[in-house]
C-alpha positions in Angstrom: 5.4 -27.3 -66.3 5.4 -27.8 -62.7 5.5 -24.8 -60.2 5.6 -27.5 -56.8 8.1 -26.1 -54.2 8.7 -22.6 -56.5 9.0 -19.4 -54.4 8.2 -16.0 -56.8 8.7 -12.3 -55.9 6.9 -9.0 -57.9 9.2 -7.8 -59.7 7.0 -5.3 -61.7 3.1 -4.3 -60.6 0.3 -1.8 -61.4 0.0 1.1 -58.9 -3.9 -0.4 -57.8 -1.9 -3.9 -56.9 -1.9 -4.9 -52.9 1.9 -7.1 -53.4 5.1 -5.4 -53.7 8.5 -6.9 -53.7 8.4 -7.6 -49.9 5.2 -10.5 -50.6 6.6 -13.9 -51.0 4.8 -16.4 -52.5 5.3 -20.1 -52.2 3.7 -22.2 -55.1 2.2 -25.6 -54.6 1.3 -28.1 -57.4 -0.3 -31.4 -57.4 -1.5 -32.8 -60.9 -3.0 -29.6 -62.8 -4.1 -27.5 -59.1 -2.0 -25.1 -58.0 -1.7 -23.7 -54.7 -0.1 -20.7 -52.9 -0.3 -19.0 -49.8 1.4 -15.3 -49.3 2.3 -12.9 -47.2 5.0 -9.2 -46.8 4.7 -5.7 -47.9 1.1 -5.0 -47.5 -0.2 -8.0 -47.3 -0.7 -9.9 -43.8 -1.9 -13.4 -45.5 -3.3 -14.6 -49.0 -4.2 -17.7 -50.6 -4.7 -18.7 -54.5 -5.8 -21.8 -56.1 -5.6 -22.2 -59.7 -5.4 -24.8 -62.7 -2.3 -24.9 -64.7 -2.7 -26.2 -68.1 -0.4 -28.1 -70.6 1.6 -24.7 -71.3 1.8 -23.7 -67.9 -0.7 -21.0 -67.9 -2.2 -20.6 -64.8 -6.2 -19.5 -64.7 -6.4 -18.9 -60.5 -8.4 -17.1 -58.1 -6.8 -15.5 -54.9 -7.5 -14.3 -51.4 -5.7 -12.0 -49.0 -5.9 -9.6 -46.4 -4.1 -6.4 -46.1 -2.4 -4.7 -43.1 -5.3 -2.4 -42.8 -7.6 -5.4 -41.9 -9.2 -5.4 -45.1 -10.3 -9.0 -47.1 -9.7 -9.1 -51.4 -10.1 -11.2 -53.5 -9.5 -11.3 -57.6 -9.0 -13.2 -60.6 -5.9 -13.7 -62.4 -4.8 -15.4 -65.9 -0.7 -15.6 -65.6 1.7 -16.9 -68.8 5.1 -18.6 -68.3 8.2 -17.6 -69.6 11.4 -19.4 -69.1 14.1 -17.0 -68.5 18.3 -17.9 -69.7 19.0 -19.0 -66.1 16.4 -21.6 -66.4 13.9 -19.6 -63.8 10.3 -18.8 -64.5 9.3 -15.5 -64.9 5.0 -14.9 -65.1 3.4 -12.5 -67.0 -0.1 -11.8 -64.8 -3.6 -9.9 -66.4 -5.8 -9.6 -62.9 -8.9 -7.8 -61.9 -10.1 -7.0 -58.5 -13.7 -9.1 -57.8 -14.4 -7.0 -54.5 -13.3 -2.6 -54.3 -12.9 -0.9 -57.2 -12.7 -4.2 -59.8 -10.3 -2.3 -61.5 -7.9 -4.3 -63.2 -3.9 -4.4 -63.3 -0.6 -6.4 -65.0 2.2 -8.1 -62.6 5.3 -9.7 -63.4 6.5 -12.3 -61.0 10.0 -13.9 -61.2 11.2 -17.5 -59.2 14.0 -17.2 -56.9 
């Protein structure tokens, strides 16, 4: 699976999450290294990098800081799922590395 050029939206978060609807994220892939930078909704600009592997499962790390001037950073583990239009939709387990370190579940869809 290749996620080069994809652009995914929240669709579904835990109430501790930063993103909303309004982030937009735009996914870059060369070989098995993803890339993505975001921003909307609450979050001014944020970064990921992650490895995909042969099932499209992506183990990444990510960045961002939020409109309040404050810098985050977590983990993330997300699972494919191809949707009947053909569109990915990604099931996401992350945990906060800096705050609280409390943990959360997002769905992201591709436009």
């Amino acid at each position: 699976m290749n996620y080069n050029n994809k652009v995914f939206v929240p669709v579904s978060n835990s109430e501790n999450a930063e993103t909303s609807s309004d982030t937009i994220f735009l996914y870059k892939q060369v070989g098995n290294i993803l890339t993505s930078e975001y921003s909307g909704g609450k979050i001014k600009k944020g970064h990921l990098i992650g490895l995909v592997d042969e099932n499209g499962n992506i183990d990444m790390r990510y960045h961002q800081i939020n409109v309040h001037g404050e810098l985050n950073a977590g983990i993330c583990k997300s699972t494919p799922e191809i949707l009947e239009n053909g569109k990915i939709r990604l099931h996401e387990n992350w945990q906060w590395t800096s705050g609280d370190k409390s943990k959360g579940e997002s769905i992201l869809e591709e436009q």
